[in-house]
C-alpha positions in Angstrom: 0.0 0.0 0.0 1.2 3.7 -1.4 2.7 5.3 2.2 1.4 9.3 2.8 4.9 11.2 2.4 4.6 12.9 5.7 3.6 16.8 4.9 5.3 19.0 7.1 8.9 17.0 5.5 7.4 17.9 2.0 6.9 21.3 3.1 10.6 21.7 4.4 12.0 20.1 1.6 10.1 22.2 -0.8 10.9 25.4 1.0 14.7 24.9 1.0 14.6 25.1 -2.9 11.5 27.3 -3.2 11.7 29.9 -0.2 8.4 31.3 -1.1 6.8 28.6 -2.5 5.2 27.0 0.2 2.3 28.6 1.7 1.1 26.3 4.5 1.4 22.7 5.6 -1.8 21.3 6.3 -3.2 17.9 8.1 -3.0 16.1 4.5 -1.3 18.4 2.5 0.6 21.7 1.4 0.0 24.5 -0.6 1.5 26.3 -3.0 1.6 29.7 -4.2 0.2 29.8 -8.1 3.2 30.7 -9.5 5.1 28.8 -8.1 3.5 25.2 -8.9 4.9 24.4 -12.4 8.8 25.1 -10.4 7.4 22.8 -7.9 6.1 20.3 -9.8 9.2 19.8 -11.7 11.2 19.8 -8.4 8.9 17.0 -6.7 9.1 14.5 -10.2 13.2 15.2 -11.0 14.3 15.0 -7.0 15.9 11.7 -5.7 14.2 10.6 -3.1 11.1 12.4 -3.9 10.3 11.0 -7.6 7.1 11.9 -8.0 7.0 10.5 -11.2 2.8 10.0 -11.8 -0.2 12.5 -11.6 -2.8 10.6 -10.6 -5.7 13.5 -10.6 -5.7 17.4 -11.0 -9.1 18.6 -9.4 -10.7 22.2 -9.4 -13.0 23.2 -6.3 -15.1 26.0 -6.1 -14.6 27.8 -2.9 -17.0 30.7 -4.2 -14.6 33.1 -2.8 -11.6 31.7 -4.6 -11.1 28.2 -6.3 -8.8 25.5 -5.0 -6.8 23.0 -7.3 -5.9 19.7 -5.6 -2.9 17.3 -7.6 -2.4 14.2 -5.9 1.1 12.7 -6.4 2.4 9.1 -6.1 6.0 8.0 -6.7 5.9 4.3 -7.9 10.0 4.1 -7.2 9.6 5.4 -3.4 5.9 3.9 -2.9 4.5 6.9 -1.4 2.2 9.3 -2.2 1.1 13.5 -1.8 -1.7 16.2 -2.2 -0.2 19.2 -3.0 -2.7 22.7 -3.7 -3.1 25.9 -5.1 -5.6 28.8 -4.0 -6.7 30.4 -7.0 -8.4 34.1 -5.7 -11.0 36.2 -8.5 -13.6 34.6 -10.9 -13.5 36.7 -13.8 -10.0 35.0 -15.1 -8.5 32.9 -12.6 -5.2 31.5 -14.0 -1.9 29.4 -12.8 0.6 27.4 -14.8 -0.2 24.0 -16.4 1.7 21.0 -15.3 1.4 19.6 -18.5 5.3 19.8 -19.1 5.9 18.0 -16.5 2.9 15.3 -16.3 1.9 14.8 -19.8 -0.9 12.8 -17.9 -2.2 16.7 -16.8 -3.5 17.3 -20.3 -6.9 16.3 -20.4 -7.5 16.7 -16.8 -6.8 20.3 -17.3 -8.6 20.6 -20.3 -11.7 19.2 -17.9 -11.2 21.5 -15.0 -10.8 24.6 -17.8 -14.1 23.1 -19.1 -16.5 22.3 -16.4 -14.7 25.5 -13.6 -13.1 28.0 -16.2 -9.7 27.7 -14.8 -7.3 29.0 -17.5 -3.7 26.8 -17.3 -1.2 28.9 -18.7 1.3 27.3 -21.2 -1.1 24.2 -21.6 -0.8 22.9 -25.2 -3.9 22.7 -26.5 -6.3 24.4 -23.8 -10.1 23.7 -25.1 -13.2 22.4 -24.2 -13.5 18.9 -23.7 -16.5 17.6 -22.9 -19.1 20.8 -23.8 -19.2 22.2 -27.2 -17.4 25.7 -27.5 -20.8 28.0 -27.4 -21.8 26.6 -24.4 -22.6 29.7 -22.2 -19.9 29.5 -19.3 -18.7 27.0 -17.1 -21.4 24.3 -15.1 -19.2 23.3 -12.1 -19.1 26.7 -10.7 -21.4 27.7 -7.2 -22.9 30.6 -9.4 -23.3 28.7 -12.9 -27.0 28.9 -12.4 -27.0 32.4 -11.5 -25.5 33.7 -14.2 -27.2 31.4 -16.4 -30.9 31.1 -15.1 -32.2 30.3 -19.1 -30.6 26.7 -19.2 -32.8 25.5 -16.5 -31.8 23.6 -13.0 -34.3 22.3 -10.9 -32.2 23.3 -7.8 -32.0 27.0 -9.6 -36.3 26.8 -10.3 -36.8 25.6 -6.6 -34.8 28.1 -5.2 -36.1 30.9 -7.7 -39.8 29.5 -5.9 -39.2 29.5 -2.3 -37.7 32.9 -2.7 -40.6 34.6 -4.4 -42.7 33.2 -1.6 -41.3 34.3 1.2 
C-alpha cells in the first residue's frame, strides 16, 4: 500500500529550494503559491528521493470566494504518495501554470477543470473544451453557474427561484 509522504517533510523540503513557494502545511497536505507550482512540480518528479513520477488526478473546487486545485502525487519508485494545492483568488479570469510539461498525464484533466470550472492553465498545449461544445454559455461546475445562467434550466436553480418569491 502507497505510504502518505509525511507533509510537514514535504513542506521543508520544498521550501529549502523554493523559499516562497510553500504557503502552509496542512493535516493532509501543502500549498503552493500559483506561480510557483509548475517550479514545484518539476522539483517533486526530477528529485531523488522524492520521484514523483505519476499524476494521478488534478481537481478544481469551487470555494465561491476563490477556487482551489488539488494534484495528488504518487511515486511508484519510493511507494508513497502526496496532495499538493493551489488557491486560486477572482472569478473573472482565474489563472496558474499548467503541469502539462511536467505530467503529460495533466493534459486532459486540465482541459476538464478549464471546461466544467473556467480555470485557464497557462502554457497548456492545446487548452479547449473537452466535454461541452465551445458555445456553451460559461462553465457548469461553478457555485454561481446557475445564477448567471438562469435560461438553461436547474431544478435546484427553479426551486430556489420559488421558495424565494414566496417568502
Amino acid at each position: 500500500m502507497t505510504q502518505n509522504f509525511p507533509v510537514d517533510s514535504l513542506a521543508e523540503t520544498i521550501s529549502q529550494q523554493f523559499p516562497q513557494a510553500v504557503v502552509q502545511a496542512a493535516d493532509t497536505c501543502v500549498y503552493l503559491q500559483p506561480d510557483d507550482l509548475r517550479k514545484v512540480a518539476s522539483f517533486l518528479k526530477e528529485t531523488p528521493g522524492l520521484e514523483f513520477s505519476y499524476l494521478v488526478s488534478v481537481t478544481g473546487v469551487d470555494y465561491v470566494d476563490y477556487f482551489e486545485l488539488v494534484y495528488h502525487l504518487v511515486s511508484i519508485s519510493h511507494n508513497h504518495s502526496a496532495v499538493i494545492k493551489v488557491k486560486v483568488c477572482g472569478r473573472e479570469d482565474p489563472i496558474v501554470p499548467s503541469v502539462v510539461p511536467v505530467w503529460k498525464g495533466a493534459d486532459l484533466q486540465e482541459r476538464e477543470v478549464y471546461d466544467l470550472m473556467g480555470i485557464h492553465f497557462e502554457g497548456h498545449p492545446n487548452l479547449k473544451r473537452i466535454l461541452l461544445w465551445d458555445e456553451f454559455p460559461g462553465h457548469p461546475l461553478r457555485k454561481d453557474f446557475w445564477y448567471q445562467n438562469p435560461s438553461i434550466g436547474s431544478r435546484w436553480y427553479e426551486t430556489t427561484q420559488k421558495d424565494a418569491s414566496q417568502d
